[in-house]
N, C-alpha and C positions, 0 to 999 in steps of 0.2 A: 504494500500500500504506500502512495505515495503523502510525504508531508502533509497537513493540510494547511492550505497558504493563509486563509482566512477561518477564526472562529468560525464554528457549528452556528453557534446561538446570535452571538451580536454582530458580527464582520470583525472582530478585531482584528488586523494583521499579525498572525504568529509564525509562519512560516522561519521567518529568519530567526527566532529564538531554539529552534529545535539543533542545532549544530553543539552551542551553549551549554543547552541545557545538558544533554547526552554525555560531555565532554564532563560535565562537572558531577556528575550522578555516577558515571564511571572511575570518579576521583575517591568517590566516596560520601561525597554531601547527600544529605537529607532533603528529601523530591520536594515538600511543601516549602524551605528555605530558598530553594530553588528559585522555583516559581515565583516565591513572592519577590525574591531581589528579580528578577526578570521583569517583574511590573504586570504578573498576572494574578490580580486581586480578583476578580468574577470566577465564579465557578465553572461555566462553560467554557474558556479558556484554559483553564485546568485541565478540565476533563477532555478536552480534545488532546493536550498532548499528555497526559498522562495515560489516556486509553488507544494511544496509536501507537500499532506492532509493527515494529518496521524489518518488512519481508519482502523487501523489493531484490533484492541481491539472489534471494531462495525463488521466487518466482521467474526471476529473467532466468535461470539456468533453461525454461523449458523453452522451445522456439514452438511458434503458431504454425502447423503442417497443413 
């Protein structure tokens, strides 16, 4: 799946915090510290990238025949 570039719920643009975020969650910080130094206080912003599995890598292996 790919990024989502804009919030679900309001349009907020989040796309470009998803690189960030990953980078810092992989460090070892805690996802809600995260998030909020990112500047995503609404819950639907949250929840977009906290519930986005990023399987784009696992899925391009297959080609469309």
């Amino acid at each position: 799946m790919i990024i989502p570039v804009r919030c679900f719920g309001c349009g907020k643009p989040i796309g470009q915090m998803w690189e960030e975020y990953k980078k810092r969650i992989s460090s070892g910080e805690e996802a809600g510290k995260v998030l909020t130094d990112l500047g995503l206080e609404r819950y639907c912003c949250r929840a977009a990238l906290l519930g986005h599995a990023d399987v784009l890598e696992e899925v391009s292996k297959f080609k469309k025949s």
